[in-house]
VOGU-232785 format. One record per residue (C-alpha): z negated, x negated, y. Coordinates in steps of 0.25 Angstrom, whole numbers, plus 2048, in hexadecimal, padded with zeros to 3 digits. Example, Ala and Ser with C-alpha at 12.3 -4.5 7.8 and 13.67 -1.06 7.14 Angstrom:
2
7E17CF7EE;7E37C97FC;
// end
This chain:
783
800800800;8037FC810;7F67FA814;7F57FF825;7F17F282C;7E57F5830;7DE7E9832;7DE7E283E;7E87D7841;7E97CB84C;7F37D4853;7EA7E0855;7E17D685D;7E27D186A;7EB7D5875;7F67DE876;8037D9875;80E7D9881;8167E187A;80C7EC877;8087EA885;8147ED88B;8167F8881;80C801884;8127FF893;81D804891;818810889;811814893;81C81489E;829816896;8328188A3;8328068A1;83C80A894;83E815895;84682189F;83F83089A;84A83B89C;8428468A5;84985389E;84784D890;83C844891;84483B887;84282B888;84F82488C;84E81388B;85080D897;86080B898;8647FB895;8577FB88C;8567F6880;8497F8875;8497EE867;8437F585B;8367EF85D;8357F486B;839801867;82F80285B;8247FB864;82680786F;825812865;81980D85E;81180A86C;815818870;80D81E866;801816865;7FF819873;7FE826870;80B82C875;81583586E;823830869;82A83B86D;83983F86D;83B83B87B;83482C877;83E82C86A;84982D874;84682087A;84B81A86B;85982286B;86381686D;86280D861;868803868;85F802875;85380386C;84F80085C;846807853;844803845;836807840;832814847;822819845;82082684A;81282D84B;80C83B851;81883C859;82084885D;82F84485C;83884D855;84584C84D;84D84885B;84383C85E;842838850;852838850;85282E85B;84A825855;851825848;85F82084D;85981284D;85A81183E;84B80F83A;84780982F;83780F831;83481D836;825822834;82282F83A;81483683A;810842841;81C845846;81D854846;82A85784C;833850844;83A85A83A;84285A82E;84F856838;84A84783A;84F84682A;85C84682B;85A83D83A;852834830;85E834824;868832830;861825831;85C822824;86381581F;85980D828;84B813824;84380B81C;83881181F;835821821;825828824;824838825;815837829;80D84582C;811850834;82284B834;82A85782D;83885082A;83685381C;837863819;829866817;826873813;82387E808;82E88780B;83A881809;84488E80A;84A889817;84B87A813;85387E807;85F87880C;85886C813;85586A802;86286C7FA;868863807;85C857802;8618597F3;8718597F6;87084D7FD;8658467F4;85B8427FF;84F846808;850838810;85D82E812;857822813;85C81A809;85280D80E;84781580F;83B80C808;82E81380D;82C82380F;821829811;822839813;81583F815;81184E815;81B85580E;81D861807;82A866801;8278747FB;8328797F1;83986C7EE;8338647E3;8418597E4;83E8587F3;8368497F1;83E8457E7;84A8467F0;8438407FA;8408327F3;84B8307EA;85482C7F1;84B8217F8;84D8167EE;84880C7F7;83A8127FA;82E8097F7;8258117FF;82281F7FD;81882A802;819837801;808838807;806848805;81384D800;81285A7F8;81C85D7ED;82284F7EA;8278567DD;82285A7CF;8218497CB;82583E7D4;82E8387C9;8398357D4;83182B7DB;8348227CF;8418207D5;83D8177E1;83D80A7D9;8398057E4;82C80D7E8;81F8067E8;81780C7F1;81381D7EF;80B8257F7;8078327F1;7FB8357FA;7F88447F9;8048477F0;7FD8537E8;7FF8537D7;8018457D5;7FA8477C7;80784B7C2;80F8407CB;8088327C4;8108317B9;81C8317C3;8148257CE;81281E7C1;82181A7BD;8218167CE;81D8077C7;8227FE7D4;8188087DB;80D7FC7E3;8078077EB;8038167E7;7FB8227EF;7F782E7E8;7EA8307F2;7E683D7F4;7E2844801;7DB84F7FA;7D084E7EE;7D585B7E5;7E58557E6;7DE8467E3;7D984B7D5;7E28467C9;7E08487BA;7DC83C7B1;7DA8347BE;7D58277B8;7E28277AF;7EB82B7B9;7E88207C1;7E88167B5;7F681A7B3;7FA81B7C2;7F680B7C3;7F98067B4;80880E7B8;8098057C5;8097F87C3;80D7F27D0;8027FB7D8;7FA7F47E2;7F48007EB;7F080C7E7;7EC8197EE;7E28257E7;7DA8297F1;7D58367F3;7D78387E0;7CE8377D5;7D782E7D1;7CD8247D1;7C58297C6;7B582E7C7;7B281C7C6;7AD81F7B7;7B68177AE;7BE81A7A4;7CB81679D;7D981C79F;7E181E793;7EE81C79B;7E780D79F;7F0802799;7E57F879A;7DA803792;7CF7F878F;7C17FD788;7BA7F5794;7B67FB7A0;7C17FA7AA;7BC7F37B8;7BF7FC7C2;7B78097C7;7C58107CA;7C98137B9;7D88157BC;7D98087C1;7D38007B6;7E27FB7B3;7E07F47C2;7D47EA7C1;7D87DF7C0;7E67E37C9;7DE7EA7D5;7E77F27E0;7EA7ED7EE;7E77FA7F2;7DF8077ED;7DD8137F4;7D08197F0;7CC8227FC;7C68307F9;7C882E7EA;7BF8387E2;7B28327DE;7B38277E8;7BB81B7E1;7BB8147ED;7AD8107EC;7AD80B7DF;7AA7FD7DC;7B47F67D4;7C57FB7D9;7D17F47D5;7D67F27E3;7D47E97EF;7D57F37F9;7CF8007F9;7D180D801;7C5814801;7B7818809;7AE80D803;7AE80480F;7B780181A;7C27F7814;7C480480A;7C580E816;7CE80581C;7D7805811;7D5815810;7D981581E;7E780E81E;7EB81580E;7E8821815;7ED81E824;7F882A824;7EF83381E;7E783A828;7DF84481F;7DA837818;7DA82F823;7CF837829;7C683481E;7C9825820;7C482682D;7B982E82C;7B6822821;7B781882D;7B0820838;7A482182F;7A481182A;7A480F83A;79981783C;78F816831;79380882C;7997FC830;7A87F9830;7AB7EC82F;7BA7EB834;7BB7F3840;7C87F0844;7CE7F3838;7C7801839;7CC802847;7DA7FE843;7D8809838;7D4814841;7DF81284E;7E9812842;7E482083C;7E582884B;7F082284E;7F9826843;7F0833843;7F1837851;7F584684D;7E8846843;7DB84A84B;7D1848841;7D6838840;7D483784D;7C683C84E;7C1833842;7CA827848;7C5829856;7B7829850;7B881C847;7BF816854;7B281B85B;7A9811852;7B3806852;7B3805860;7A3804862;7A27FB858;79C7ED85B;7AA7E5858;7AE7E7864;7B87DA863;7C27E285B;7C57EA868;7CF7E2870;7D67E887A;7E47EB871;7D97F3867;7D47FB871;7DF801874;7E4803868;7D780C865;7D8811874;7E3817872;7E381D863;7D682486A;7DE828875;7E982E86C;7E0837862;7D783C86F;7E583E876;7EA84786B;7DC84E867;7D7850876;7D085D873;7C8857867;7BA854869;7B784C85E;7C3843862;7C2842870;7B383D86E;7B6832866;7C282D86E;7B982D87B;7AE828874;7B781D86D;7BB81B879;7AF819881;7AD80C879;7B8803881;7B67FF88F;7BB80A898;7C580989F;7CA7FB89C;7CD7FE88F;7D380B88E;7DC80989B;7E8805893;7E981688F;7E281B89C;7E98258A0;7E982C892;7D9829891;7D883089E;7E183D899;7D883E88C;7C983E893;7CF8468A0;7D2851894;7C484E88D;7BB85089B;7C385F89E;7C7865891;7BC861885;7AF868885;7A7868891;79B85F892;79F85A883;79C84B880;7AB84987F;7AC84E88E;7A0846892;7A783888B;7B683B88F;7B083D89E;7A883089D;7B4828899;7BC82F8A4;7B282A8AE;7B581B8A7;7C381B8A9;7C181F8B7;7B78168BC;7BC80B8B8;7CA8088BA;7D48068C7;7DC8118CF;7E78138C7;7DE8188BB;7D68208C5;7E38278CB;7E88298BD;7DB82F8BA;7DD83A8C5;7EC83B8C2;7E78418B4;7DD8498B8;7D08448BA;7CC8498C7;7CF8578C3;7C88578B5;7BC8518BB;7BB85C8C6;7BE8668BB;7B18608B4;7AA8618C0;7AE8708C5;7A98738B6;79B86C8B7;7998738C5;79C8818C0;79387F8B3;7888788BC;78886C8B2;78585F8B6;7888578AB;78D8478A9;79B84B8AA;7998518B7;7958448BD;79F83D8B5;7AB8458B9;7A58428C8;7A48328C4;7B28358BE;7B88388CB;7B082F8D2;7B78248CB;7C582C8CB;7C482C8DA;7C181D8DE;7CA8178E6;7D58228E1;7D982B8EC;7E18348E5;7D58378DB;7CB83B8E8;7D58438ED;7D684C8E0;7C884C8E0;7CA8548EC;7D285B8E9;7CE8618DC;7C18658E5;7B88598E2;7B085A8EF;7AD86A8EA;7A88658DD;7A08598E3;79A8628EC;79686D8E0;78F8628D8;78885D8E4;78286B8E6;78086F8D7;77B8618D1;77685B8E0;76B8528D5;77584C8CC;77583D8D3;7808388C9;7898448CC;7878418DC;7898328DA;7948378D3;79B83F8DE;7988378EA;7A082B8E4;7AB8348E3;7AA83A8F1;7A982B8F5;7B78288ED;7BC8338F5;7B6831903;7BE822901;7CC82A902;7CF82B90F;7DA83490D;7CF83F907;7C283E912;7C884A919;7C585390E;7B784F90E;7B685291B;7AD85C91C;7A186291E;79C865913;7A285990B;79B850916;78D856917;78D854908;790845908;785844915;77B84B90F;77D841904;77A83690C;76C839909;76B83B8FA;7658318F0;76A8348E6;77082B8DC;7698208E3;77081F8F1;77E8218E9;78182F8ED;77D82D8FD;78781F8FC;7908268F7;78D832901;78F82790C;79C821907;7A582E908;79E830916;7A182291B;7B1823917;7B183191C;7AC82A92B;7B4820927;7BF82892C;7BA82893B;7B3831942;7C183A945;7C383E936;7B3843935;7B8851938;7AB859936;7A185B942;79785E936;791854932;79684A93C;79883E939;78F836942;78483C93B;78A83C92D;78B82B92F;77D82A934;779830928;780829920;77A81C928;76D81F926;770823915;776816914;76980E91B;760815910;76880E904;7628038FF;76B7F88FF;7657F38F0;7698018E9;7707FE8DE;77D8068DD;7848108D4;79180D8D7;79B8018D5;7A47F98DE;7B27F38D8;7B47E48D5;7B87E68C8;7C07F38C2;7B57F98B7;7AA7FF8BE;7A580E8BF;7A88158CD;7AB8068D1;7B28068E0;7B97FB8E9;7B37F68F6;7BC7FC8FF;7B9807903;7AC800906;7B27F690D;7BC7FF915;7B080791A;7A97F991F;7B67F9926;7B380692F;7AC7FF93C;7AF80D945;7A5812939;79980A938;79281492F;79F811924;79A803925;78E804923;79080C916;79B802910;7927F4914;7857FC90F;78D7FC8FF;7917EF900;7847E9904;77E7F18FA;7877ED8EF;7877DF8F3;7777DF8F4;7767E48E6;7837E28DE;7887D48E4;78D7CE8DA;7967D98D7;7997DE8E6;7987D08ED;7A57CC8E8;7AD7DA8EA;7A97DA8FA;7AF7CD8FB;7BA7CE8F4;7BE7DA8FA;7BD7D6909;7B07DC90B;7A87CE910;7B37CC91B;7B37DC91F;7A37DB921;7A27CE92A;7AA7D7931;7A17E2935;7957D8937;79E7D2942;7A37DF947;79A7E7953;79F7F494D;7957F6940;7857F8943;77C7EE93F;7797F4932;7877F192D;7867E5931;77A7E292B;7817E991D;78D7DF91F;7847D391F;77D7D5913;7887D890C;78E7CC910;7837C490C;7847CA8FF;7917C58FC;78E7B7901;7807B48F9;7877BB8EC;7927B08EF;7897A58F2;7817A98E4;7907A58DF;78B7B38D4;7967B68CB;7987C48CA;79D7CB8BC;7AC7CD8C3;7AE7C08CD;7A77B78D6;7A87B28E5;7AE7A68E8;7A379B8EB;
// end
């Protein structure tokens, strides 16, 4: 048997390659290739363009492992044979139909696999037979009906006697693997028969789950050149063996069963005596899920041509004959009375649930059998979490293999996503490398984006998700990230835990990355889902931690990003702030929350007007005075007033409250702060902290000399930050112009003395911080 290669190897490690790089590139901006027609939404290459074959296969094979769809309009980019090459073609949960499929089968392929491709029909046969002198290769995986599948065969009569005039099903007279999967042909007994004879060339058989395969299989002797049969939940094969037993070039046989009542045989222990004395050249061997096995009770089979009176050595009686000859490879999983844990087995590698190296062997025999693929991980997700695994990697490289050929079967997507959960936290960290991550990034990213609705699976993708450092790792699929929790926070259950996380990571994404993830975050709809949070917590009276996090959500949506404090205006944001600041005026988070929002806002120049007025300003006054939060909510409170005077006194268009006595307020707020509080809020010298801000809007409010109140607020923060967080602000003030801005204003008459006074211990700061020669985490002044 092809064993899957699930073990890790030196290319999985360490960094992407260029190509793949510049793969995923282009994948995600095909207009580089690639003209779309508007009316057809067809893919066109690029005129004077030219793809080779291992470009061509490279791009389809990208293009589904980052989730997207090959498509008709995709196939189209493949339609001239001579501009573009395709030999081997692996098709996987795509929608493409007969036309796309037609396209790609132009190029003479020697490999077509096709999985979960529901639309292609019984018309892509004669497209495959019109092309079939090349195949060498041909998989009918789940879910593809180009056989006719069915138990009414009335209509199909015809399709029939035309198969039986001409003497075949398939014209591929090359063909050396087929594997048809799933099939069911009522009424015609000849129908398999047909279909395999005239394939004289086959090595490879599997006919996984087929029904009806005939009344014996006696014509499969004719492929002298078969060794290798899968018969994998092929019902009556009682009466088959004498048939499987004249296939004596055979090296690799499945008869597994999925089911326990079709897995019973009659005279097991002799009919697997016979099965192996009949095969000489067998080297793997799969009869999982049969009692084929034997109860482990010893006993001699009269068909055995090595009947000793002694004991045979082997706790498995059928396969006494196999000793001293052990197999490569036997499938024991599920077998009745658990024959995988018995102690002495004439095989060196073993499919089972004993231990891990068993389960992974279970996993790849059974990789494109989803109903027992379950099992296997359910196997794995419980090794994880009540024993040790000792090759995480290789059960890593298991699990992404599993949902991503299963992407269309839910319940391999849960049992993945958990295992994955576990993997992930585990302490061997270093098998993680960045090309890892992604890889199980974005198989999470694919099973949440097709099962959005499903608790279960959106709570292990989040808190899978929550074990890599957000957002540097997850930036690479961003925008689809973002689309997935924007659904979690406004359509799953309210207050639920996987609302709570999905809202949580939002907040991540948002406070931690530059503008353009910021505007994209609003472009998708985050202002609006988080004020829909908000207008629902209000109505029910709730105040709960997603309240303050849609708040701390928008807070970081907004910084520096005008466009975002602009829909926060207009989706009524400044109605919601002031319904929670009536209904929960004791919640200091929430407030803290709100104000540093309002202060994002107040920073757009282009917005102030709106909240001018009276009763927006008397709020933010009476702020002035509140403690609580620390002095955070009356900062705060005092820098949306000082960029709204900012503006000079002709844009203050209220007579009430004036703004002469809305500055003296806030001067006398500010002289109460003590210039030791520690802060709750960051400054930016590095990209990667929450609600972290640049100084400039700082700096351009020390700017404002026909304001001195403006000043006195932006040298207050920087004396402040400098006094008790120099080494990290020390270095952003200078760096940013700010030392030279302050010598200013001490040597300007304009500013009153306690600005002055502000300026020069900030100044003093910097230059004892530099004399110290401190190295900061981030950089360090020049000596």
């Amino acid at each position: 048997m092809t064993m899957l290669p699930f073990c890790v190897t030196p290319q999985d490690c360490g960094p992407e390659s260029l190509l793949d790089l510049c793969f995923k590139y282009i994948i995600q901006h095909l207009n580089i290739v690639c003209s779309v027609d508007p009316f057809t939404k067809d893919y066109h290459l690029i005129d004077g363009l030219a793809l080779p074959r291992e470009l061509c296969e490279k791009l389809i094979e990208v293009y589904q492992k980052s989730g997207k769809e090959v498509t008709d309009g995709f196939a189209n980019i493949f339609q001239n044979p001579h501009t573009t090459r395709l030999k081997r073609v692996r098709l996987r949960n795509s929608p493409i139909t007969d036309d796309g499929l037609k396209v790609l089968l132009r190029h003479g392929l020697v490999e077509l696999d096709l999985s979960n491709c529901c639309n292609i029909t019984g018309a892509s046969l004669t497209h495959i037979n019109e092309h079939g002198d090349s195949l060498v290769s041909l998989v009918f995986g789940s879910s593809v009906n180009i056989l006719p599948e069915t138990v009414v065969l009335e209509e199909l009569r015809d399709s029939f006697s035309a198969y039986h005039k001409r003497g075949h099903v398939l014209r591929t007279p090359n063909l050396q693997r087929l594997a048809i999967r799933n099939v069911f042909i009522g009424g015609d007994k000849a129908f398999f028969q047909l279909l395999v004879r005239p394939l004289h060339k086959l090595v490879h058989l599997d006919l996984s789950n087929c029904l009806d395969l005939g009344p014996d299989l006696s014509y499969l002797t004719e492929l002298k050149y078969l060794t290798s049969l899968v018969l994998h939940n092929v019902q009556r094969l009682q009466e088959s063996l004498p048939s499987i037993c004249q296939l004596k070039q055979l090296r690799h046989l499945d008869v597994s069963q999925a089911t326990e009542k079709q897995g019973i045989f009659r005279n097991e222990n002799q009919m697997l005596a016979l099965l192996v004395e009949s095969l000489p050249h067998l080297v793997s061997l799969d009869i999982s899920g049969t009692n084929l096995a034997g109860t482990g009770v010893a006993e001699h089979s009269p068909n055995s041509k090595d009947c000793k009176d002694s004991m045979p050595q082997t706790d498995i009686p059928g396969l006494s004959s196999r000793v001293n000859a052990p197999f490569d490879f036997l499938g024991l999983y599920g077998t009745h009375h658990a024959a995988c844990r018995r102690h002495d087995i004439p095989a060196r590698n073993i499919a089972g649930d004993l231990n891990e190296v068993q389960i992974f062997n279970a996993a790849a025999a059974n990789i494109d059998r989803p109903a027992i693929l379950q099992k296997v991980l359910n196997d794995l997700y419980h090794l994880f979490r009540y024993e040790t695994c000792h090759d995480p990697s290789h059960a890593m490289k298991v699990v992404l293999e599993a949902m991503d050929r299963h992407l269309g079967e839910k319940h391999i997507q849960i049992s993945g996503s958990a295992t994955l959960f576990y993997i992930v936290k585990g302490k061997d960290r270093s098998l993680l490398d960045m090309k890892t991550k992604q890889l199980v990034i974005g198989t999470l990213l694919n099973g949440m984006n097709m099962y959005r609705d499903d608790d279960t699976m959106m709570r292990n993708g989040c808190l899978t998700l929550c074990q890599f450092r957000i957002p540097d790792d997850v930036l690479f699929d961003y925008r689809r990230l973002v689309s997935i929790l924007l659904h979690i926070v406004s359509e799953m259950e309210q207050e639920g835990f996987v609302q709570r996380i999905g809202i949580y990571l939002l907040n991540s994404l948002a406070c931690q990355v530059d503008g353009f993830q910021k505007q994209l975050l609003g472009d998708l709809g985050a202002i609006s889902r988080m004020l829909g949070l908000i207008e629902d917590r209000l109505a029910r009276r709730v105040c709960d931690d997603v309240l303050e996090v849609a708040w701390s959500t928008m807070w970081n949506v907004t910084d520096e990003t005008a466009v975002n404090c602009k829909r926060f205006l207009d989706g009524g944001g400044m109605e919601f702030f002031l319904g929670c600041l009536s209904v929960f005026p004791e919640k200091e988070e929430l407030l803290r929350n709100m104000m540093g929002l309002l202060g994002n806002v107040a920073e757009v120049q282009s917005l102030r007007p709106r909240l001018m007025t009276r009763q927006f300003v008397s709020v933010f006054a009476e702020l002035l005075d509140s403690s609580s939060d620390g002095i955070e909510v009356s900062y705060n409170a005092a820098g949306v007033l000082s960029h709204m005077a900012s503006d000079g006194a002709g844009a203050w268009t209220l007579d009430c409250p004036r703004r002469e006595d809305v500055l003296q307020r806030m001067v006398q707020a500010i002289e109460r702060w003590d210039l030791d509080t520690e802060r709750n809020i960051n400054y930016r010298h590095v990209w990667g902290q929450e609600h972290a801000k640049s100084f400039e809007p700082i700096l351009h409010l020390a700017k404002m000399y026909h304001t001195p109140e403006c000043q006195h607020w932006a040298v207050w923060a920087l004396a402040n930050l400098t006094e008790v967080y120099p080494a990290k602000y020390c270095y952003l003030v200078e760096a940013e112009g700010g030392l030279a801005l302050l010598s200013e204003i001490v040597q300007n008459e304009q500013p009153y003395a306690r600005i002055k006074e502000l300026a020069l211990l900030v100044i003093r700061h910097c230059r004892e911080f530099k004399e110290r020669g401190y190295v900061s985490g981030d950089a360090q002044l020049d000596g």
